[in-house]
C-alpha positions in Angstrom: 0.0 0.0 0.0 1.5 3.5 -0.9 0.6 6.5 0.2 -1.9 9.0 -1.5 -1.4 12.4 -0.4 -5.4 13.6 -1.2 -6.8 10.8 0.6 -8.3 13.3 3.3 -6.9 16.6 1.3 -9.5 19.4 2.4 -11.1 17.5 5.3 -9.0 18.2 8.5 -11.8 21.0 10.0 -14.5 19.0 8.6 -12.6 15.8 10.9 -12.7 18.2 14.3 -16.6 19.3 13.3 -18.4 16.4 11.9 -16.3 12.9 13.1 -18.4 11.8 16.4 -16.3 11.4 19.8 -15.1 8.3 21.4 -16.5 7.2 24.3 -16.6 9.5 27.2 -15.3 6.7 29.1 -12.3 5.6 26.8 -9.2 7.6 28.9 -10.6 5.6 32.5 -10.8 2.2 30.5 -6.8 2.4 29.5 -6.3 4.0 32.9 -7.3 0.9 34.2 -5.7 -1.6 32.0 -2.7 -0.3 31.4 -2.2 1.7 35.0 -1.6 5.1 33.5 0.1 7.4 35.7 1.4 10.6 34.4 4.6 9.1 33.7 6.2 7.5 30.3 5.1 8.4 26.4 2.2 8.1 24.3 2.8 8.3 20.7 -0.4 8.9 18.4 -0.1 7.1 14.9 -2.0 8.7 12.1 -3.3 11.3 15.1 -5.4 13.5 12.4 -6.5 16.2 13.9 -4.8 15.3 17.7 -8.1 13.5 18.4 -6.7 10.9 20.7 -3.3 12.4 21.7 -5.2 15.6 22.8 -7.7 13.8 25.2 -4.7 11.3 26.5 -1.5 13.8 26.6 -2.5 14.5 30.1 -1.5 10.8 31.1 1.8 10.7 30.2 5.0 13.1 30.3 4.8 13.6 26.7 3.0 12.8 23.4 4.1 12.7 19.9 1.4 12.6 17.5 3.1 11.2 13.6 0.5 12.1 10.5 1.6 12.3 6.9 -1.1 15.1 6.1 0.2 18.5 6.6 -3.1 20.0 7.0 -3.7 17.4 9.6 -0.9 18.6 11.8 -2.0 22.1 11.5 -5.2 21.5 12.7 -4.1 19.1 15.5 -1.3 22.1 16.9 -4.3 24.8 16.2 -6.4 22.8 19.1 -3.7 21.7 20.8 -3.0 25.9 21.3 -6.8 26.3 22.1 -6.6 23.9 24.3 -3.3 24.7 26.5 -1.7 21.1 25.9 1.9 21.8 26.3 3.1 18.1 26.0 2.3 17.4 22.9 4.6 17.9 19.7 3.7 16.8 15.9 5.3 15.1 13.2 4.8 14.5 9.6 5.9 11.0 8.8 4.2 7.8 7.7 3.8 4.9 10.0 5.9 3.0 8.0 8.5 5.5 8.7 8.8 4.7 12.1 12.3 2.9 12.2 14.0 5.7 10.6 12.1 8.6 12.4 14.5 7.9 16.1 11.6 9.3 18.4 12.9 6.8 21.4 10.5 4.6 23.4 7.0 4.4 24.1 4.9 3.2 27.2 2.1 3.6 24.8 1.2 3.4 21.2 -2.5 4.1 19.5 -4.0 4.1 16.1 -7.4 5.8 16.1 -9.5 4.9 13.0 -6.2 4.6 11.5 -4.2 1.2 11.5 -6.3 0.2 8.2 -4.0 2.7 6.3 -1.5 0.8 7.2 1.3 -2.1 5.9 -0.5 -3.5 9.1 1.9 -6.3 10.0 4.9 -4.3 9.1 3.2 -1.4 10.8 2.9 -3.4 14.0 6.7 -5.2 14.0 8.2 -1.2 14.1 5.5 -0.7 17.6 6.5 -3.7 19.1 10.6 -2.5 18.3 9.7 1.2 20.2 7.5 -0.2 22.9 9.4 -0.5 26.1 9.0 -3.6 28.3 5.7 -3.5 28.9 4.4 -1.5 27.1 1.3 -1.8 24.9 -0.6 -1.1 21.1 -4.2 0.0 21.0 -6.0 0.4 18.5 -8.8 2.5 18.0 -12.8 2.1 16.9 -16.3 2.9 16.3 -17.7 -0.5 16.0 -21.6 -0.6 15.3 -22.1 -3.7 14.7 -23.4 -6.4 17.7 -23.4 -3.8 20.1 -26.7 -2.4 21.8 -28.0 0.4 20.3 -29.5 2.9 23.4 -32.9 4.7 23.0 -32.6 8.0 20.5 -32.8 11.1 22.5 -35.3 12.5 20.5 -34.0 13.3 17.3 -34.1 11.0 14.2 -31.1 9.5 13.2 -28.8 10.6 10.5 -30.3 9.2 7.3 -27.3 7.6 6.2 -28.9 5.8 3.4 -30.3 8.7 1.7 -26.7 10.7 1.8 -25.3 7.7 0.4 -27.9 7.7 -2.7 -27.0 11.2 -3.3 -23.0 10.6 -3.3 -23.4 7.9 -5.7 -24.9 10.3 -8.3 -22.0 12.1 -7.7 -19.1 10.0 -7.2 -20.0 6.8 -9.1 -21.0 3.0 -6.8 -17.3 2.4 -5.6 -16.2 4.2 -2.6 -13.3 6.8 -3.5 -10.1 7.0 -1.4 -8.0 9.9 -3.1 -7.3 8.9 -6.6 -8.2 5.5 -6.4 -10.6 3.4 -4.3 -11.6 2.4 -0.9 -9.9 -1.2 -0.5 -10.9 -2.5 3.1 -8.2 -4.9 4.6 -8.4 -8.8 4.2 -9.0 -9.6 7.5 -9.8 -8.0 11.2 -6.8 -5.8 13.2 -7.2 -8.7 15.4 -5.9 -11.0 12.8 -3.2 -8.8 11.5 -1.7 -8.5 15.0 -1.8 -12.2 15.7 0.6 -12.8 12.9 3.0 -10.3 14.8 4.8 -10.8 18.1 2.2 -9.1 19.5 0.2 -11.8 19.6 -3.8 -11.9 19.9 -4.7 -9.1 21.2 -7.8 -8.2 24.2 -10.5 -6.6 23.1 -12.0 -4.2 25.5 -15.2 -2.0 25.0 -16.6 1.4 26.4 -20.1 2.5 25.9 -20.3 5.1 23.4 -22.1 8.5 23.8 -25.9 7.9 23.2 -27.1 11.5 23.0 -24.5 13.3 20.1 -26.7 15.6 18.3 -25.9 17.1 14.6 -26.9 20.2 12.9 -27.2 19.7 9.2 -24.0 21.3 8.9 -22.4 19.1 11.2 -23.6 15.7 9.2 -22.1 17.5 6.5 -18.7 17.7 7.9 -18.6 14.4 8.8 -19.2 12.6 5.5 -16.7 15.1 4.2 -14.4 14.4 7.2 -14.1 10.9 5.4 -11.6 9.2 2.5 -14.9 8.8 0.3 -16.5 12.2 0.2 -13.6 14.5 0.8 -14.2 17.6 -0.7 -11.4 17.3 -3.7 -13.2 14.2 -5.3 -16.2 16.7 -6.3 -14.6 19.3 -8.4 -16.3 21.7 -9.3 -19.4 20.2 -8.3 -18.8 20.3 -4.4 -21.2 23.4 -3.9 -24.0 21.3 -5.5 -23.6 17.7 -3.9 -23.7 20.1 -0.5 -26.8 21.9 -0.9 -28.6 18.3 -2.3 -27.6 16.8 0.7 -29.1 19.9 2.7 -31.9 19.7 1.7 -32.7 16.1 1.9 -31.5 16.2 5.6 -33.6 19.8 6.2 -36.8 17.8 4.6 -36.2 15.1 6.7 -35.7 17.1 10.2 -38.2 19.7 11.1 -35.3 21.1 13.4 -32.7 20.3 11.2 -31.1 17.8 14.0 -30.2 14.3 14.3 -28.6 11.8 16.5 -25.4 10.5 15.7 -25.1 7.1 17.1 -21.3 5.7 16.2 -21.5 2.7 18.4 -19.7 1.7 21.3 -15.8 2.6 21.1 -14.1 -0.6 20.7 -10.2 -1.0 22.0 -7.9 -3.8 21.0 -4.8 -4.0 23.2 -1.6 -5.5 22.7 1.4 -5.7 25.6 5.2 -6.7 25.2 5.8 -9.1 27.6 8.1 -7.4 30.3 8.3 -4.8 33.6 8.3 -1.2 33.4 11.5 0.2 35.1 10.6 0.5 39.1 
């Protein structure tokens, strides 16, 4: 897999307005597996926007959050700023990168939303090589699928379906992915880490938010926050496919709001065997 630069060109504020949240309870679920203290590194792989090394710099000494998109890493130090986090630096590399990039050792490593961009095996042999004893991989999700879907909040949900209809008169049946196409990996994370020394890996889950709530504008942003609607692949046409989709969702809404439910936040973890120095 090499990398395409415009896989997500033009969609790093649309990532910080439109992508849901992880679960309000993700930070206390590694806290408690993995006895986070304040002390060691975290370093973010394919960070975005600082989603996940924002909201976890606090629990360690330092983070370094590694993104190839430049626009990315602007956003990411931009709230990082807002935000006050000191702790936090950014670098523009690949995760393939990581042997030649000399950034030290980790007590932590994550991927949010992001190992599937990966040479995942490859991707995962370089981790385990910057992990210190002990240490540990997570990775990441939204995961839909099997888990219990709470009671709406009020709002109707975001018709998914209909946005979809409209971006296939647009962009054709086959989901884009910068200049080529969405190409899913074989298998599940879980199976890519196995064939590492990593090993199979536990799978931990913590509820997701039931009650997130998007203006029109903010299901917008997050269909164009992703690989398959970024606002490149429309040309020209972008100003169009946004006011279709506005008004389908405004027709469908007499408030104009719906509930975003992303599913619980799902966590696969990963240790090297050994002790943390005492």
């Amino acid at each position: 897999m090499s990398y395409d630069p415009t896989i997500y060109r033009g969609a790093a504020t649309h990532y910080t307005r439109g992508r849901p949240p992880y679960s309000t309870q993700l930070t206390a679920v590694l806290e408690r597996v993995l006895d986070l203290d304040g002390s060691g590194r975290l370093l973010d792989v394919g960070c975005g926007p600082g989603v996940l090394a924002l909201e976890l710099a606090s629990r360690f000494a330092e983070a370094v959050g590694v993104d190839p998109d430049a626009d990315m890493l602007a956003e990411a130090a931009r709230r990082a700023e807002a935000a006050g986090v000191r702790n936090v630096r950014w670098l523009r590399a690949l995760a393939e990168d990581l042997p030649e990039l000399d950034l030290g050792t980790f007590r932590l490593v994550t991927f949010g939303q992001s190992f599937q961009w990966t040479r995942r095996e490859e991707v995962a042999e370089h981790v385990y090589d910057i992990l210190e004893p002990g240490g540990a991989v997570a990775l990441v999700v939204h995961t839909v699928e099997g888990r219990p879907v709470p009671d709406d909040p009020g709002a109707p949900p975001i018709p998914h379906d209909v946005v979809l209809e409209i971006l296939e008169q647009y962009l054709g049946s086959s989901l884009r992915a910068g200049q080529g196409y969405r190409s899913p990996p074989p298998d599940r994370y879980e199976d890519a880490l196995a064939r590492t020394r990593f090993g199979v890996p536990q799978v931990h889950f913590a509820p997701g938010r039931p009650d997130l709530i998007q203006n029109v504008d903010g299901v917008l942003s997050n269909y164009h926050s992703m690989s398959f609607c970024a606002p490149h692949l429309f040309g020209d046409r972008l100003d169009d496919f946004d006011h279709e989709v506005r008004a389908a969702l405004t027709a469908r809404s007499e408030r104009g709001l719906f509930w975003d439910w992303p599913g619980d936040t799902e966590i696969l973890i990963a240790r090297k065997p050994g002790s943390r120095p005492s």
